[in-house]
C-alpha positions as CSV (number, residue, x, y, z in Angstrom):
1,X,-23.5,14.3,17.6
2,X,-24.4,11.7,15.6
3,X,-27.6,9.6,16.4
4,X,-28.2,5.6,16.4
5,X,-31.5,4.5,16.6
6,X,-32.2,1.5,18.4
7,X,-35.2,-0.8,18.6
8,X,-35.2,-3.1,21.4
9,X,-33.1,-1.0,23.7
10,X,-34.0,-2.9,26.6
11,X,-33.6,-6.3,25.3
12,X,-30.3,-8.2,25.1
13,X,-29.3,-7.1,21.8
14,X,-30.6,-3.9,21.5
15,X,-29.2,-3.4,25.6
16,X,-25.7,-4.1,24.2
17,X,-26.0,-2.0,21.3
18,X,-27.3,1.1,23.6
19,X,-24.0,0.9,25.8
20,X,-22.0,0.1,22.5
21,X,-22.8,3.3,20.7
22,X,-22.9,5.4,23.6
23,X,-19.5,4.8,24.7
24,X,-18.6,5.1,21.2
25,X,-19.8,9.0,20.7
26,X,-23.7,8.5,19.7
27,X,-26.4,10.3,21.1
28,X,-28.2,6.7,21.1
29,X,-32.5,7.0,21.1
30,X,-33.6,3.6,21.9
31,X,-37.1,2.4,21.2
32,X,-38.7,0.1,23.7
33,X,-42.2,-0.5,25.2
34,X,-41.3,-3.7,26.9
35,X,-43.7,-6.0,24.9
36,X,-41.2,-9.1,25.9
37,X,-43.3,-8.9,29.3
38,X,-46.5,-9.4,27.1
39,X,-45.0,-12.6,25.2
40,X,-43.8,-14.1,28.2
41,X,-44.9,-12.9,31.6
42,X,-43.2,-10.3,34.0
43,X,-40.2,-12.3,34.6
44,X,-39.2,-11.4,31.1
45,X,-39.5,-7.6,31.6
46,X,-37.0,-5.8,30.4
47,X,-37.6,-2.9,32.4
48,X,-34.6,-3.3,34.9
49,X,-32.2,-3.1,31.7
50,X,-33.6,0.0,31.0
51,X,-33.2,2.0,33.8
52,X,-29.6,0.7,34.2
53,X,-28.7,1.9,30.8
54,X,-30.5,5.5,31.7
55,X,-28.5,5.6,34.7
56,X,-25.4,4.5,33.4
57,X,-25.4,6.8,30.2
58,X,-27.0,9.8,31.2
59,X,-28.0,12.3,28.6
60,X,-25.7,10.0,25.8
61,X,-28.9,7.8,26.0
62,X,-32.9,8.2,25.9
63,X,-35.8,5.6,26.1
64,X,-39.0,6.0,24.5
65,X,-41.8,4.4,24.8
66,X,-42.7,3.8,21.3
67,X,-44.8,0.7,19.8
68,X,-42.7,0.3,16.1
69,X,-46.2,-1.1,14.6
70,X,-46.9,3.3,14.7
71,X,-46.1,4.1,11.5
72,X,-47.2,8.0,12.5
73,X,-45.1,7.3,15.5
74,X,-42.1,6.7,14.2
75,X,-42.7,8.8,10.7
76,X,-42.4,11.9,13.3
77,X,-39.4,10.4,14.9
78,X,-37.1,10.1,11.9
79,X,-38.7,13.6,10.9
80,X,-37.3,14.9,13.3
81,X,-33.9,13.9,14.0
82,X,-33.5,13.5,9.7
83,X,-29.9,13.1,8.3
84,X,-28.7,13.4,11.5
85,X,-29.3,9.9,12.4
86,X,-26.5,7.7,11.1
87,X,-27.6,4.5,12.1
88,X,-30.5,2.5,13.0
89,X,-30.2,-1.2,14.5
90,X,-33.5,-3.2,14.5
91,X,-33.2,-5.7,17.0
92,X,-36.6,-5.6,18.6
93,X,-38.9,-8.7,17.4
94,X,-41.7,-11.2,18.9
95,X,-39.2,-14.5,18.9
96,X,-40.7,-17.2,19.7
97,X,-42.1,-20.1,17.7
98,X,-44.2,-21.2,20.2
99,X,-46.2,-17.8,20.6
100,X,-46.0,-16.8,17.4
101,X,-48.4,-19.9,16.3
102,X,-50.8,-18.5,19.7
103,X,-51.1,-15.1,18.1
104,X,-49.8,-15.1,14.4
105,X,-51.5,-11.8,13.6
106,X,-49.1,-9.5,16.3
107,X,-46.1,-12.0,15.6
108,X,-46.3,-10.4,11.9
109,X,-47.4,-7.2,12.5
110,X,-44.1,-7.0,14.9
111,X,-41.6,-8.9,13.0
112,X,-42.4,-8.0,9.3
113,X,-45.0,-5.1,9.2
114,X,-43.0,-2.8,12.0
115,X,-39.4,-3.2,10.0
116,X,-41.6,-2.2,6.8
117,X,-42.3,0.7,9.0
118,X,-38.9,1.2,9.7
119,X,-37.5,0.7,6.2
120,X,-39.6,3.4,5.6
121,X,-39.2,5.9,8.1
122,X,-35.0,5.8,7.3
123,X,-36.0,5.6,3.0
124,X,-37.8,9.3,3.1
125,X,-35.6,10.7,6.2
126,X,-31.8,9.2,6.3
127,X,-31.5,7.0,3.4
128,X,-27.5,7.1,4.0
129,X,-28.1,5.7,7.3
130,X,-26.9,2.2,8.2
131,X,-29.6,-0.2,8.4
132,X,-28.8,-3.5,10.6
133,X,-31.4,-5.9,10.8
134,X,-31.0,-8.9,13.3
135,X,-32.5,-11.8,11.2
136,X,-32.0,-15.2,12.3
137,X,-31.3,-18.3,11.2
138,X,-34.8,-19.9,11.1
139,X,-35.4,-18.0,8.1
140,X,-33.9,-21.3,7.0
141,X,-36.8,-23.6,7.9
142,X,-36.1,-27.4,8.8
143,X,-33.7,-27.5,5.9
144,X,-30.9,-28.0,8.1
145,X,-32.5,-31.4,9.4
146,X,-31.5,-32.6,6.3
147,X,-28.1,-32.6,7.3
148,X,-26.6,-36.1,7.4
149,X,-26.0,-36.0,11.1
150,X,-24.8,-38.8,13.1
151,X,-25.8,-39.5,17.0
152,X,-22.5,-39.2,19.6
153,X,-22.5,-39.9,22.9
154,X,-23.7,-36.2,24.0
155,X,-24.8,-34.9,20.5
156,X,-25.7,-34.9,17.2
157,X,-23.0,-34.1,14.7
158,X,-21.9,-33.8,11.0
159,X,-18.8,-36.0,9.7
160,X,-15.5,-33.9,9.4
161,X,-15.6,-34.1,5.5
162,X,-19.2,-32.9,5.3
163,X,-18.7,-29.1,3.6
164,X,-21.4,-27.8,6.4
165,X,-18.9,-29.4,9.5
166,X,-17.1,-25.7,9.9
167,X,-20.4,-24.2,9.5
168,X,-23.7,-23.2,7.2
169,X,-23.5,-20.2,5.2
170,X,-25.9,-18.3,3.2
171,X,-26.1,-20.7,0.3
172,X,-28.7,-22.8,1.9
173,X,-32.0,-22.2,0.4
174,X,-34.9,-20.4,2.5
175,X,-37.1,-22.7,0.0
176,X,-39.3,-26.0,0.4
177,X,-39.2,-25.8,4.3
178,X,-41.4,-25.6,7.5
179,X,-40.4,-22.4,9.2
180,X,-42.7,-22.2,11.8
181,X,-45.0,-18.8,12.0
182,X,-42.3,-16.7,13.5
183,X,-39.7,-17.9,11.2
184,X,-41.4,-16.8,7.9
185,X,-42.3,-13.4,9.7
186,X,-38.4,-12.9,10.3
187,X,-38.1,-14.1,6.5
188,X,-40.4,-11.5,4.8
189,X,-38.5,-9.0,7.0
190,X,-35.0,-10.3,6.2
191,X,-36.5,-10.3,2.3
192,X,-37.3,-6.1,2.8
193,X,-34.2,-5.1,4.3
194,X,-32.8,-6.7,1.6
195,X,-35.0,-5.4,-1.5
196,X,-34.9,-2.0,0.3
197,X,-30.9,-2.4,0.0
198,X,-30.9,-3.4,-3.7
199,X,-34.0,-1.3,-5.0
200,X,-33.3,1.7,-3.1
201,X,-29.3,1.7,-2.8
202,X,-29.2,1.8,1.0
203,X,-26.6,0.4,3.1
204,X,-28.7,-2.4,4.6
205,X,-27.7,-5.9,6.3
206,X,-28.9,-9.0,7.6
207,X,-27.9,-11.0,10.1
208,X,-29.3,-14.2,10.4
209,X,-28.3,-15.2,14.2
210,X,-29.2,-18.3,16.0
211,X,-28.6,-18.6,19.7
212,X,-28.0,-14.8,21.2
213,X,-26.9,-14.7,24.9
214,X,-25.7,-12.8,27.5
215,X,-26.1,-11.7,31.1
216,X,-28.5,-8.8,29.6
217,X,-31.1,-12.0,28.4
218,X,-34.2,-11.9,30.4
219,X,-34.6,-15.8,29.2
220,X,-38.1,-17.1,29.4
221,X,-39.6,-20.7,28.9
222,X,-40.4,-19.9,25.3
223,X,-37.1,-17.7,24.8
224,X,-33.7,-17.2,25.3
225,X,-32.1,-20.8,25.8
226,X,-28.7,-20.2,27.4
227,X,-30.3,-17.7,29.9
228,X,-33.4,-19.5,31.1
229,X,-31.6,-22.7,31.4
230,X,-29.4,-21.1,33.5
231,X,-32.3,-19.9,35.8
232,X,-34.0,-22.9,36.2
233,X,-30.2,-24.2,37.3
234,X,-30.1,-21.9,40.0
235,X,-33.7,-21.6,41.3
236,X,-34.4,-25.4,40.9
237,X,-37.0,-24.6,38.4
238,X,-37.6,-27.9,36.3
239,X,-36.9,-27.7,32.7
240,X,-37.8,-29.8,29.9
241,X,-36.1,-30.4,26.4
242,X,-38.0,-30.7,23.5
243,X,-37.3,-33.6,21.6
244,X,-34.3,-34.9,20.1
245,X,-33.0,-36.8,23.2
246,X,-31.1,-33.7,24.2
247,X,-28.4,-33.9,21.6
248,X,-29.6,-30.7,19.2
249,X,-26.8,-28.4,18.8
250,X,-26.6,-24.9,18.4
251,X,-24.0,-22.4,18.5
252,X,-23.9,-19.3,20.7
253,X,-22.7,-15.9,19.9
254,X,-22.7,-13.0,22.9
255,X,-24.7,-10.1,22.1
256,X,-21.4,-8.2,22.8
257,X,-19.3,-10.1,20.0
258,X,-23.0,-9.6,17.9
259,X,-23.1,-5.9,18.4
260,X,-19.2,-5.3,17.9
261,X,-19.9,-6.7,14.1
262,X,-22.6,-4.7,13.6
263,X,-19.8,-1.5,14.6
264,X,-17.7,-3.9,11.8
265,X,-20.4,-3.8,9.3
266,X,-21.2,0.1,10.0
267,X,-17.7,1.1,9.1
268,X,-17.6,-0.6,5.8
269,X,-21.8,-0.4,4.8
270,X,-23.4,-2.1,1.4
271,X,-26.2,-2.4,-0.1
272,X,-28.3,-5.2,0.7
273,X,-25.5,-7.1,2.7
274,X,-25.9,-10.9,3.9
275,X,-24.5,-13.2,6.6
276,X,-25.1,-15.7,8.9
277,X,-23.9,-14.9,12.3
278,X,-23.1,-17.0,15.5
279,X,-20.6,-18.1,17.9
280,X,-19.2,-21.3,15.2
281,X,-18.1,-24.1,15.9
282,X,-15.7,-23.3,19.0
283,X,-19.3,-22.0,21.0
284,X,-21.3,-24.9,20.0
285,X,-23.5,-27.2,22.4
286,X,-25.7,-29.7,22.6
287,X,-28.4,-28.9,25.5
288,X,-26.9,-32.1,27.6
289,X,-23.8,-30.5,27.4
290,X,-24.9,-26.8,27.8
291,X,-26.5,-28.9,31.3
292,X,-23.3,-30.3,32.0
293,X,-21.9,-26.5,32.1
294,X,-24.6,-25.0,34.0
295,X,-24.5,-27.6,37.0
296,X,-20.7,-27.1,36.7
297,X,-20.8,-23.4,37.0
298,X,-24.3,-22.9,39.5
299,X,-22.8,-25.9,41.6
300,X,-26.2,-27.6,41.5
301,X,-28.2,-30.1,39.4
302,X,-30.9,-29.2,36.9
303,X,-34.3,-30.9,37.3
304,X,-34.9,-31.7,33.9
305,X,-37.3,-33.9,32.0
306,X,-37.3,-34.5,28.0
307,X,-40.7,-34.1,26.1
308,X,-40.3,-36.5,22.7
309,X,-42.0,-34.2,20.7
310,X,-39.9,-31.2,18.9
311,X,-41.0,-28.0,18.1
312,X,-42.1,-27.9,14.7
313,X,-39.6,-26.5,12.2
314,X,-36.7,-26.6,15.1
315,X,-33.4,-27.3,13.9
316,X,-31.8,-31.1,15.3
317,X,-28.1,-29.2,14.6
318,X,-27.4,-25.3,14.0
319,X,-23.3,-24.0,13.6
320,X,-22.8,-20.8,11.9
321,X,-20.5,-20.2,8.9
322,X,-18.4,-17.4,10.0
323,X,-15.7,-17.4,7.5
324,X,-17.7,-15.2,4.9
325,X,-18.2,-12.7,7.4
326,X,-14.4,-12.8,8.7
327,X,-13.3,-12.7,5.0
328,X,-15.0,-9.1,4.7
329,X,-14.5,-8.0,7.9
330,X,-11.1,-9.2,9.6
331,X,-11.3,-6.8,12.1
332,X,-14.0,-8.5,14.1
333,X,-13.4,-11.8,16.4
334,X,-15.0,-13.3,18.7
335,X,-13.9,-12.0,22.3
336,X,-16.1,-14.7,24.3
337,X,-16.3,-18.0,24.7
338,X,-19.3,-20.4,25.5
339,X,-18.3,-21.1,29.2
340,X,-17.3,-17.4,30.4
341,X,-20.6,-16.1,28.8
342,X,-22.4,-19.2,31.1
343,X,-20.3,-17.7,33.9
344,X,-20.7,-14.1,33.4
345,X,-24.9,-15.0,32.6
346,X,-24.5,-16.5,36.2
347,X,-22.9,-14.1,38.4
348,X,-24.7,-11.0,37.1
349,X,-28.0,-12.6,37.6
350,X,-28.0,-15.3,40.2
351,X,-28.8,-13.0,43.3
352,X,-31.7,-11.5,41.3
353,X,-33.0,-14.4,40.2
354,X,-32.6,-16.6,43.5
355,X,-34.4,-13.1,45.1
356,X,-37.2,-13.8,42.7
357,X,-36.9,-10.5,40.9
């Protein structure tokens, strides 16, 4: 049987990936010491996915409890399972901008050091192996805040003849920018995966994703938009924007759409492959609106307040380019839209979350 590696198994990516692969024929390992209840408290623990996906996939699936900053660790790993292992999706990742400027030492070791590690690891033991990277888009910086937006009623938004209205693709520099801590850790990893694709010939790609969601999102105050505001919907938790009256935009992609063009990517792998992935303009938002839907769908207001300030290097207006992608890969769609993703992120989690679980 083929092998998938995955890091991040329990998180919402890496979660999705697991059940992907394993319904697909992999014997999946996935990689996971739950360090997302060390950024952000126990209510972001991923431990509940995790014994779902062991109990749901049986012997198609393992967990181990492996720190990727182990470069012994996971040198024995790869030794082990050698040409075997097809494919290895790198999804864990400290991402936060917030935390990352409270502890920039562990955001880069985690984010850039551990996917040298892993670069590694597949170079000297299955250098045929696909290697999927999830990047994101703040590898970008505050470039995008250069955008000539214009303020609407409920958001901020680009004119229809503006070449960026459908979307921002790769040709946007990563130059002359504030990234924030995290964002230029996700950079110099997004930069290896790529060198190790051109230098070294292997089938590598980056995917620089903006909001990922899903009902598998253990959404915390510093992570995981879509999910946590959600939460605070349905508990009555108070929630406060940050900056920009409300009206940033972003568009959102579910992990399931995410992970089913990585399975795109994997059938057709290149060297050193690049694209910005999302949900487009079809799944975009503003938070007011994204609000609007989450009272509509809880049935109950969101305490909110707005906090002038924004973070530094946060984008005012984010929608993903997907044509380039498409053009190479017309296989893949989208299969969810933003309001049954908000639906299905509520009734899968509401019970817990009103149970305080």
């Amino acid at each position: 049987m083929p092998i998938a590696i995955v890091t991040g198994s329990g998180g919402l990516v890496g979660s999705e990936a697991v059940a992907h692969f394993a319904a697909a024929g992999y014997d999946v390992l996935g990689l996971e010491n739950d360090m997302r209840a060390r950024f952000f408290g126990p209510a972001a623990s991923t431990a509940h996915t995790t014994a779902r996906l062991l109990g749901e996939y049986g012997s198609s699936f393992r967990s181990l409890e492996l720190d990727i900053r182990d470069r012994d660790a996971l040198e024995r790993l790869f030794a082990e399972h050698a040409r075997a292992i097809e494919l290895v999706i790198h999804a864990a990742a400290q991402p936060s901008h917030d935390w990352a400027a409270g502890d920039p030492h562990t955001d880069f070791e985690v984010n850039a050091g551990a996917t040298l590690n892993l670069l590694e690891a597949t170079r000297a033991h299955a250098p045929e192996a696909t290697f999927v990277f999830c990047s994101t888009n703040k590898v970008y910086g505050d470039l995008p805040n250069r955008l000539p937006l214009v303020e609407l009623d409920r958001r901020l938004e680009l004119p229809p003849e503006h070449p960026c209205f459908e979307g921002i693709d790769t040709t946007m520099s990563i130059d002359a920018s504030m990234h924030s801590l995290f964002g230029v850790s996700k950079a110099a990893a997004d930069l290896l995966v790529q060198e190790y694709g051109r230098y070294f010939h292997m089938p590598t790609v980056c995917f620089r994703g903006g909001c990922l969601t899903g009902p598998n999102h253990a959404g915390a105050r510093l992570h995981g938009f879509l999910s946590y505001l959600m939460r605070c919907t349905v508990t009555g938790e108070p929630y406060t924007i940050q900056g920009y009256a409300g009206k940033q935009v972003r568009d959102n992609i579910h992990a399931a759409d995410l992970v089913a063009a990585f399975a795109a990517f994997h059938r057709s792998p290149r060297p050193a492959a690049l694209y910005n992935i999302g949900g487009g303009r079809s799944n975009s938002c503003s938070m007011l609106e994204a609000i609007d839907l989450c009272e509509a769908i809880a049935g109950r207001q969101l305490s909110w307040s707005l906090h002038e300030t924004a973070r530094l290097g946060d984008h005012r207006w984010w929608i993903t380019d997907l044509r380039p992608f498409q053009r190479d890969h017309p296989d893949w769609t989208l299969a969810h839209d933003l309001e049954s993703t908000l639906r299905e992120i509520h009734d899968e989690n509401a019970e817990r979350w009103l149970a305080g679980a």
